[in-house]
C-alpha positions in Angstrom: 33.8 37.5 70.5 35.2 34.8 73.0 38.8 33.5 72.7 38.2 30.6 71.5 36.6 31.9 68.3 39.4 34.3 67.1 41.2 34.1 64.6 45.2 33.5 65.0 45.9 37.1 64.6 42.7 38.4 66.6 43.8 36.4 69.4 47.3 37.5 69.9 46.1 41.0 69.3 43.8 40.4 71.7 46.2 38.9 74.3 49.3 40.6 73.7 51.0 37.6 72.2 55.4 38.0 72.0 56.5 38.4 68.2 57.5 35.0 68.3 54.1 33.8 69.2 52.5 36.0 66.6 55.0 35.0 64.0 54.1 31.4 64.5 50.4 31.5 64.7 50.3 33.6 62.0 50.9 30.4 59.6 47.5 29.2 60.5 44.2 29.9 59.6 42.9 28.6 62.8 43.8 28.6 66.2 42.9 25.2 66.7 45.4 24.2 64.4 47.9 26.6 65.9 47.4 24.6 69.3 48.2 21.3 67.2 51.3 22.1 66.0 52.5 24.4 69.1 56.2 23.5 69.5 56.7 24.5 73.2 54.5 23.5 76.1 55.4 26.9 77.7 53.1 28.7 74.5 50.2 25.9 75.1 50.4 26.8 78.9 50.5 30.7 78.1 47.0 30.0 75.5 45.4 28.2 78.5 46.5 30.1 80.8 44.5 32.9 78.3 41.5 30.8 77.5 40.7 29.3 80.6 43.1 27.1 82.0 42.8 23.6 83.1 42.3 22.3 86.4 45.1 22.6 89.2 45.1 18.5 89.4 46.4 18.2 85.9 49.0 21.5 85.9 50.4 19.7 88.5 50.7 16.5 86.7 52.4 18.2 84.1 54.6 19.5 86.0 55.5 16.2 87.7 55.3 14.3 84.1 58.0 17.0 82.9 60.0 16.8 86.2 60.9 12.7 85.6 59.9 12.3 81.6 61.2 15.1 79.6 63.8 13.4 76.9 67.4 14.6 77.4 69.7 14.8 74.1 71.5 11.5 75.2 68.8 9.4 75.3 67.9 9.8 79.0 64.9 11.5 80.7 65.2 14.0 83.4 63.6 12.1 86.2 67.5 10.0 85.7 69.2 13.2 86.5 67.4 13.4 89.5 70.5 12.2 92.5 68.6 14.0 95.7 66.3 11.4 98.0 64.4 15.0 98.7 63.7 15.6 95.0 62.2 12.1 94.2 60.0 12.7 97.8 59.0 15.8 96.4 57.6 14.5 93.2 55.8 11.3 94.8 54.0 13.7 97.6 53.1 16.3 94.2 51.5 13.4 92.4 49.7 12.3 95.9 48.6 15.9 96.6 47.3 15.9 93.1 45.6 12.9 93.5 44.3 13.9 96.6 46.2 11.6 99.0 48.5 14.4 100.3 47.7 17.5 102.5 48.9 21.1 102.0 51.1 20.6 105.0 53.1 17.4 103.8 53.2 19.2 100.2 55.2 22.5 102.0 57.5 20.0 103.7 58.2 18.2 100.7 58.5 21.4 98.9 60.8 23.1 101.5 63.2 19.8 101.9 63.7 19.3 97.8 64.4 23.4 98.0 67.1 22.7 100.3 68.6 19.5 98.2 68.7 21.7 94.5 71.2 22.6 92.5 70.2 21.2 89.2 68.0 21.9 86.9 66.5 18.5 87.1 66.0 19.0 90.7 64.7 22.5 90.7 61.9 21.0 88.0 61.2 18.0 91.2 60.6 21.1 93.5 58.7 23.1 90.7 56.2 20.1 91.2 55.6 20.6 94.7 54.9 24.4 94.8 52.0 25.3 96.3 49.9 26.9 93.2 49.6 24.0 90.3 50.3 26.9 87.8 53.2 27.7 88.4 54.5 24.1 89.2 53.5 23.5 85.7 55.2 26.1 83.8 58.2 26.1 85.6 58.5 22.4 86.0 58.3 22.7 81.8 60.6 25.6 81.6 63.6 24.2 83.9 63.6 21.1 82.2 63.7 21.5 78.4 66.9 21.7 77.4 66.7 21.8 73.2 63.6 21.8 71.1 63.3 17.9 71.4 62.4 18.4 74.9 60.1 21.2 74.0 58.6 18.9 71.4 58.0 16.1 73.7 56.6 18.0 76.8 54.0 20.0 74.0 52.8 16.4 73.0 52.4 15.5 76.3 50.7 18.6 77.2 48.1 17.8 74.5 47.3 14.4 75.1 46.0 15.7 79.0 44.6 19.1 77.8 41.8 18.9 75.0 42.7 21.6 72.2 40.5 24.8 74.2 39.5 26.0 70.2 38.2 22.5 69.2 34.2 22.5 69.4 33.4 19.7 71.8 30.2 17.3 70.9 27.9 15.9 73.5 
């Protein structure tokens, strides 16, 4: 049976879900609904991740999105924490690398100068943006950056509206 047919519980039996995980998806009779009301992006990222994820160019744009739009408790986003020239370079040569208008070569420099410019969280999510495998820029970009379960909230929404829900049947 694929994945994407199981069951909540045969799918994080299957794929060695945390308690947590298991605890939550076990409220739902299908997985399609648990990927609706998923309240962290890091869980939808980890159920890609499983199911097949999606393509590098919109991991990284994730990762960038989080990087400058994740809300902040005081009614700020964290792209306005973001004080390093090197940090904001690093996010505009992601987004161009992910849009193709970027090489490899300008995405390690921008990569290695934001690296040298962090020391906050906002700015380690900027350089989490610019790492070389689109992966891990996205789940790290999501990780450093939500701060309470708002954040969490907002960054699973936006995960959503670029990923389609992997245990929805698509028609042609």
């Amino acid at each position: 049976m694929k994945l994407t047919e199981m069951t909540p519980k045969q799918f994080c039996d299957a794929t060695n879900a945390c308690s947590e995980g298991l605890q939550f998806a076990l409220k739902y009779r299908a997985m399609s609904d648990v990927w609706d009301n998923c309240p962290t992006a890091n869980w939808l990222l980890w159920i890609t991740y499983k199911t097949g994820r999606p393509d590098d160019r919109t991991l990284r744009l994730f990762a960038i999105w989080c990087a400058r739009n994740t809300p902040l408790a005081d009614g700020g986003k964290t792209g306005d924490l973001i004080t390093n020239p090197q940090s904001f370079v690093a996010l505009d040569v992601a987004e161009r690398f992910a849009n193709g208008q970027a090489s490899q070569d300008e995405l390690a420099a921008a990569r290695a100068a934001a690296r040298d410019a962090v020391w906050d969280a906002a700015g380690y999510a900027a350089r989490a943006a610019a790492w070389y495998s689109a992966w891990d820029a996205a789940a790290n970009a999501a990780w450093y950056s939500a701060w309470d379960d708002a954040a969490d909230k907002a960054q699973a929404t936006q995960f959503r509206a670029m990923v389609k829900n992997p245990f929805t049947k698509q028609t042609t």
